[in-house]
Structures are given as C-alpha cells and as structure tokens.
C-alpha positions in Angstrom: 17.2 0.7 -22.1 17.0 -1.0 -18.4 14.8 -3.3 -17.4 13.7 -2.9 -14.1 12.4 -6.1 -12.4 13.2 -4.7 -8.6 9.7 -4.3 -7.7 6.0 -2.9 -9.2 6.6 0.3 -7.4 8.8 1.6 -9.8 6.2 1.7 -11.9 5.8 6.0 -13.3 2.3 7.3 -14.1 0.7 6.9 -18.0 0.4 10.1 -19.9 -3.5 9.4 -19.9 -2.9 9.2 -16.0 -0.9 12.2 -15.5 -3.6 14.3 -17.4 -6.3 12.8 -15.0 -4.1 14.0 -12.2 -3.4 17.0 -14.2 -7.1 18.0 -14.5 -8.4 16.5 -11.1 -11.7 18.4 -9.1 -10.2 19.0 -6.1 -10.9 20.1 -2.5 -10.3 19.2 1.6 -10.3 16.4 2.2 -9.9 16.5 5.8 -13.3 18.4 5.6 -14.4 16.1 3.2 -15.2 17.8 0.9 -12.3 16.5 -2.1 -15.0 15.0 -4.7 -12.0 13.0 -6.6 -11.2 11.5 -2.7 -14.9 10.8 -2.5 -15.4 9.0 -5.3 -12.1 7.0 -5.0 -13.2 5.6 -1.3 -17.1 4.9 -3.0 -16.3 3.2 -6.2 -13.2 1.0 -4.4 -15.7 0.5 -1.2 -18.1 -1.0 -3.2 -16.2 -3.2 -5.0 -15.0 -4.7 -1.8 -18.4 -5.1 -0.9 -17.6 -2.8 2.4 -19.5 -0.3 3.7 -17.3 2.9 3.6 -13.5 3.4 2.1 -10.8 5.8 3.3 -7.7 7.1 1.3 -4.4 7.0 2.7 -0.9 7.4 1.8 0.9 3.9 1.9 -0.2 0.2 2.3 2.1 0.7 5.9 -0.6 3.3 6.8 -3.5 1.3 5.9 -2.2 -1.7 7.8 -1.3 0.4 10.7 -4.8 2.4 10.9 -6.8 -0.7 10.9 -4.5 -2.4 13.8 -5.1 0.6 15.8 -8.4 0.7 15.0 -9.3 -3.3 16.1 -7.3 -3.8 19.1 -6.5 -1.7 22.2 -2.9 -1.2 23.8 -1.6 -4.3 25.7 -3.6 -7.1 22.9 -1.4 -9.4 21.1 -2.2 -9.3 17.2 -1.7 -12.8 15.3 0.3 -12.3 11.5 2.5 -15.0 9.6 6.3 -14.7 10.1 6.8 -13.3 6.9 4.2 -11.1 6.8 4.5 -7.7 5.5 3.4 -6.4 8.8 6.1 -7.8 10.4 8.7 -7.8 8.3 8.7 -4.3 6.9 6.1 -1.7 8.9 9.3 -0.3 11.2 7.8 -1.9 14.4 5.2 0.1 13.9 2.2 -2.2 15.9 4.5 -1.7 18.8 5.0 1.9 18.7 1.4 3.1 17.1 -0.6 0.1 18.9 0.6 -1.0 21.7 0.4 -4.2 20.5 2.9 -7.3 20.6 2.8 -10.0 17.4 2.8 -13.2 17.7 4.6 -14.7 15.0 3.6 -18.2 13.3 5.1 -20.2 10.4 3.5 -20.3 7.7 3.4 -22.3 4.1 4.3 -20.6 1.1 2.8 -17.5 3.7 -0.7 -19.3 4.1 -2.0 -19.9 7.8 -4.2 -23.0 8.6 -7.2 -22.4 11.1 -5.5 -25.0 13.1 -2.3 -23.8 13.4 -3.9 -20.2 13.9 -6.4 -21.8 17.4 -3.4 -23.2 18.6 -2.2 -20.1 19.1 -4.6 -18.0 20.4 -4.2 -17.3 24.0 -6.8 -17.9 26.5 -8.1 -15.9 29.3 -5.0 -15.5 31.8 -3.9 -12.1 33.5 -0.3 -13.2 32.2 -1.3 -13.0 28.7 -1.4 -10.1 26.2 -5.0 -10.8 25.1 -5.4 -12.5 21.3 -7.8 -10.0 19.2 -6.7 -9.7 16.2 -5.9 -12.0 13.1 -4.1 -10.3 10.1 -3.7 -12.2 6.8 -1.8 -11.1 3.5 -2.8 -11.5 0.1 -1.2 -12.0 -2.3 2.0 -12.9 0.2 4.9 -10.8 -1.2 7.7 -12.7 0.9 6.8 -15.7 -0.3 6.2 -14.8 -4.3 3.1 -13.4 -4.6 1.4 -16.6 -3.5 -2.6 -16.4 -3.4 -4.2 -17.4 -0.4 -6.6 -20.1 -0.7 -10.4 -18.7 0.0 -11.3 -21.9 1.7 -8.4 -21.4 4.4 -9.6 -17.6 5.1 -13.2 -19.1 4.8 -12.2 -21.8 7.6 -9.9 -18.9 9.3 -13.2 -16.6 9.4 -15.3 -19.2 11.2 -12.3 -19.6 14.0 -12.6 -16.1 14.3 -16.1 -15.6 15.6 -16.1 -18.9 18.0 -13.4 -16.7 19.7 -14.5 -13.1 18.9 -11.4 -11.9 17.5 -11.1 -9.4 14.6 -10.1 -10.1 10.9 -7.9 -7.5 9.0 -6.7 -8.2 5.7 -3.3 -6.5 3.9 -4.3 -6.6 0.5 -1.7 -4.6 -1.4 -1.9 -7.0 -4.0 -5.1 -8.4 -4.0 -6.0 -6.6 -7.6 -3.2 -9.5 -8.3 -5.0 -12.7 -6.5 -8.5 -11.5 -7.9 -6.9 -11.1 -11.9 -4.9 -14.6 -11.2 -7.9 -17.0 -9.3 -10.8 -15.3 -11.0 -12.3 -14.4 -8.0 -13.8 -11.6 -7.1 -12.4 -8.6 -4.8 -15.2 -8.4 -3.2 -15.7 -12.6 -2.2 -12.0 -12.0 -0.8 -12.8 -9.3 1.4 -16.4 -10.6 2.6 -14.8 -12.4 5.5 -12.6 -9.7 7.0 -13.6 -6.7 9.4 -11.2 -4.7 7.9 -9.2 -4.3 4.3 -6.4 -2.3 2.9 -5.5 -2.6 -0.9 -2.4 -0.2 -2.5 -2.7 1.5 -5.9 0.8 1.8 -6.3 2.1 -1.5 -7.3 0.6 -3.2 -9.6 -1.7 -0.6 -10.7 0.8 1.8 -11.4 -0.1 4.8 -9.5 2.3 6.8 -8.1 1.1 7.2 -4.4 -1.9 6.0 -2.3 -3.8 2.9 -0.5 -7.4 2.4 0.8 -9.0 0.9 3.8 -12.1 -0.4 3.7 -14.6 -1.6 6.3 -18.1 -0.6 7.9 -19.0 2.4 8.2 -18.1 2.5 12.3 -14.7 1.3 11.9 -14.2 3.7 8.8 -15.1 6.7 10.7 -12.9 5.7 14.1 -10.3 5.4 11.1 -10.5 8.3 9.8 -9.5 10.3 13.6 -6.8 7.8 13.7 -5.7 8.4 9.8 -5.5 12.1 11.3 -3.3 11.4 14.6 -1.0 9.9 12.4 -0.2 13.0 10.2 -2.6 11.3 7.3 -4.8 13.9 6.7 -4.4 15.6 3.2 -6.3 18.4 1.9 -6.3 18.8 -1.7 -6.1 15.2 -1.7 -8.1 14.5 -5.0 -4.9 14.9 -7.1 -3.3 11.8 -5.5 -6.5 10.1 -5.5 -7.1 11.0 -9.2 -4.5 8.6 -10.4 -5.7 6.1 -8.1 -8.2 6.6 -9.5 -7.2 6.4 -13.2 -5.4 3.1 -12.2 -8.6 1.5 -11.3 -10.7 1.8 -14.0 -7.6 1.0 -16.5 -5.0 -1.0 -15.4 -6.9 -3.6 -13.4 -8.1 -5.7 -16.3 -4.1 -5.7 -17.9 -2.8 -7.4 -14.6 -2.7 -10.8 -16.6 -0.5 -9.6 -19.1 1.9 -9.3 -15.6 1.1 -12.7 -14.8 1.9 -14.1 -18.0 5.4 -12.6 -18.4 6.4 -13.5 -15.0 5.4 -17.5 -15.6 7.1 -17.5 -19.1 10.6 -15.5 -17.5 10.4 -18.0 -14.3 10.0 -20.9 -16.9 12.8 -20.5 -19.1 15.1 -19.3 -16.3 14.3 -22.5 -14.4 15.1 -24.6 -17.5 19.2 -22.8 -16.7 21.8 -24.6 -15.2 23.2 -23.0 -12.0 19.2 -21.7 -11.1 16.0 -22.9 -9.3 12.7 -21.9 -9.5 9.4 -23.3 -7.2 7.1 -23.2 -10.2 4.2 -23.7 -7.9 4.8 -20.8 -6.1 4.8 -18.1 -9.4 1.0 -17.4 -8.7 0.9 -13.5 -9.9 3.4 -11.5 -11.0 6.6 -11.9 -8.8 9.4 -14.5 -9.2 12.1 -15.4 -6.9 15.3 -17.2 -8.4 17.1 -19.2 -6.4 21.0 -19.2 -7.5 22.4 -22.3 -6.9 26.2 -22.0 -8.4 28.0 -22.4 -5.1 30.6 -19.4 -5.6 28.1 -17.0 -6.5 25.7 -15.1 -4.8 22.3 -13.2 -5.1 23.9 -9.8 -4.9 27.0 -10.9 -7.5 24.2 -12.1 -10.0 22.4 -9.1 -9.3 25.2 -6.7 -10.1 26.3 -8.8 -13.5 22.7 -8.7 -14.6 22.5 -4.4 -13.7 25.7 -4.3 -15.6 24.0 -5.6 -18.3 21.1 -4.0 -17.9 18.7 -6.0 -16.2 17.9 -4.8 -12.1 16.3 -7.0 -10.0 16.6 -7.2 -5.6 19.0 -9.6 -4.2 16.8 -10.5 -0.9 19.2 -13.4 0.4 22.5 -14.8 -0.3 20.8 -17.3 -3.1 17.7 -15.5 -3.6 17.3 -12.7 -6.5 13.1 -11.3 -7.1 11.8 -10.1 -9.9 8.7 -8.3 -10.4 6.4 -7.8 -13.7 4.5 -4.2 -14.1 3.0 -2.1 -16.1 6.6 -1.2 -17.3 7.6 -4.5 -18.4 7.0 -5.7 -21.9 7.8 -9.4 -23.7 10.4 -7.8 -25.1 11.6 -7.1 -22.1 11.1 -10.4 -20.6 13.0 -12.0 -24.0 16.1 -9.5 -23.2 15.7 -10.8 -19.6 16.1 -14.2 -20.8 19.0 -13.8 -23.2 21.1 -12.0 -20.8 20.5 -14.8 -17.9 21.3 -17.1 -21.5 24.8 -15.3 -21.8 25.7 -15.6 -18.7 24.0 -18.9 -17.1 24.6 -20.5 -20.6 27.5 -19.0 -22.1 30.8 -18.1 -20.6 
C-alpha cells in the first residue's frame, strides 16, 4: 500500500461523501436556482462572517475573480514572493487583470505592515497605482505557516490610511483556524475579500468559495461567468463541498499531529533537517543535507519503497498529511526514512 505524502489534493471522496454527491438536490446555478450551491455559499458565508459566498471551481479561480474584482487594468497588486498567486496562477493577474505584482520578501511568508507601506506607491503618473494587498494563509511555500492575526490586524489598519483593498487566499485557512484556535471568521473580518478551497484538506474532490459583501459578490459572480465559471447543475460538486464541511473540518488536528510527530523523528536522522518552528499545520518540508544526494534522488528511493512525496528543490522534499494518511502510515514513513537514513 503507498503512502502518498505529495500533497492533500490527492485526497479521494469518503463513501458517506460520494452518497451525498450521489443523492444531491440539484439545479442551475447560473440561474441560481442550484439549492445544494445555495446552501454551500450561505452556510460557508456565514462562517466567515461575510455577507454573500460564491462557488467556484479552483482556489486559482477564486484568487483570480476577487483580483479582477478589486482593482482595474493598469493597478499594481502587492503579494509575498512566494505567494501562491505568484508562484503558481499561470500569470494569470497579468492576463485576466491587467494588473502587475509587486513582489516583497517575506518571513516564513508573513508580511509586516512596514515592509508592506514601504512599498506602496504614491501618486505619480509613472506609477502603476498600489490598490490592492493580497495575503495567504496558511502560506504553502513556506510549510503551511499561520499568519499571525496581529500582523493582518496591523496590515488592515495600513490599508484604510491608504484606501487600498484587502483580499485573502485562504486555501488552507480550515488549517490555521483547527491549529491557532481561532476562528474562520476573526481571520477573515479584516479582509474585503476571501477565498478558501474544499479540496485540500477537506478532502473534496473539486471546488473553492469566495466570500465578501454582497456588492463585490454579485460583480463576482459576472466575472466568475466571463471566465468560463459558470456551472449549472452545480449542486453535485458543491454537495461534497459540502459534506467536507460539516465532517472533516473538526479532524484537521489529527493532520496536524501526524505531520509534527513525522517532522520530529525525521529531524532526529542524520543526513536531514527540519525548521521545527515552521511545522504549523499539516505540511513538512525536509531538508536533505547528505551532499551527494538530492531531493529528487530521495524522492525516487522513498517511491521505490513506497512512500511519494514532491521534491520542490535540489535539498528540499514536502510532505503533506490528509485525510488519507493514518499513524500507521506516518510509522511506515518513519521506518523507511530509518532504513535508509539509518541503515545502509
């Protein structure tokens, strides 16, 4: 039997999930009129404390339809270098938006309010306007990192001196809510706009939300439409969305757990390295420090044997806890890292 560390999307749906999809009230969305759609915006809309919610197909959609939706052609959009935004939406601000990036380094993916006013541009006709602050959390490129409230808090109050918008990517904010205890809805208080994915760590096979007032939601929804995102019988998606909500939320510990004990015993290994501090939720990277071997070498021994996880550098492997992954699967992890790390 493999275990799959790659990434939470690999996740498949339950059987108890599969029936909800199975036996979902369906009907047009684009109209809508899909009553499983409906109740999936409503029920996640509230518990972001937003106003309105809108379903869409992938977290790169939900990112992209708020952008669009808070800036006009020729504004410059702030994100952190590694952001998900820039890293891996295709260039899609550029293409969709109009919009140029402005890159900033970040710590462990976190952006100070400082470092954030610093870079805001002010009013020149050489300058691609600032409007628009995006933050991610939890950060994926940096290992699931949370972001601290009281840096979004300070971020939020930069914001309004200069009248720029607030969007958040939270993919994986199911995952900084279950770690930090606090709630989805304190994280999302202080941005304009929200997106959060129900196929990572919730384990659903396809879908993400956005979720703002009832204004943006609605100038969302025409833009959702431009961009090929309207479904009809949508409701069957949304249904295990749906599901994943209302079961899987309260396991996302269980993730959190596994990933802290695997990062600690590999860490204890000779020939690895792991920044404890960093292995907030449920991802781990693994730093491989034997100088004639590299990421992708460890990573094939390990799927030889079994065990899949990403090689994202030369020296830096990721693995992800989900649904999928049990503590028995974390102890095979660890023995096979054991065998080879350890033994011969």
């Amino acid at each position: 039997m493999t275990v799959d560390l790659r990434s939470d999307t690999f996740t498949r749906p339950t059987p108890a999930m599969r029936q909800a999809i199975a036996e979902a009230e369906v009907g047009d969305d684009v109209f809508g009129e899909d009553p499983t759609c409906n109740r999936l915006q409503e029920q996640v809309a509230e518990m972001l404390g937003k106003e309105a919610g809108l379903f869409v197909t992938s977290g790169t959609m939900g990112n992209q339809v708020c952008i669009k939706a808070l800036t006009s052609p020729g504004d410059e959009v702030i994100v952190e270098k590694d952001s998900h935004i820039f890293h891996y939406e295709a260039g899609a601000p550029g293409i969709l938006s109009g919009v140029q990036l402005h890159t900033l380094e970040g710590e462990r993916g976190f952006l100070s309010a400082d470092r954030i006013e610093a870079a805001i541009r002010p009013p020149n006709i050489h300058h691609a306007p600032t409007r628009l602050i995006c933050l991610e959390n939890t950060h994926n490129r940096a290992g699931g990192t949370i972001f601290p409230l009281e840096a979004i808090q300070a971020i939020r109050v930069l914001a309004d001196k200069y009248e720029l918008q607030m969007h958040l990517d939270g993919a994986r904010l199911w995952n900084a809510s279950a770690a930090s205890g606090i709630s989805l809805r304190t994280w999302a208080r202080y941005f304009d706009t929200v997106t959060v994915c129900f196929s990572k760590g919730l384990g659903a096979p396809v879908g993400s939300l956005v979720a703002g007032s009832k204004d943006r939601i609605e100038k969302a929804r025409r833009i959702r439409k431009i961009l090929g995102g309207g479904m009809r019988q949508a409701g069957i998606l949304a249904a295990g969305a749906l599901y994943a909500v209302e079961n899987h939320i309260g396991r996302l510990a269980d993730d959190h757990r596994r990933a802290r004990r695997l990062a600690e015993a590999l860490n204890s290994m000779p020939g690895l390295r792991i920044d404890l501090d960093a292995v907030q939720t449920n991802i781990v990277f693994i730093e491989v420090e034997r100088e004639e071997m590299t990421a992708a070498n460890a990573a094939g021994i390990l799927a030889g044997r079994g065990v899949l996880m990403l090689a994202l550098t030369p020296k830096r492997l990721r693995a992800v806890t989900h649904l999928e992954i049990s503590d028995a699967d974390i102890d095979r992890t660890i023995e096979v890292f054991r065998a080879f790390f350890q033994g011969s």
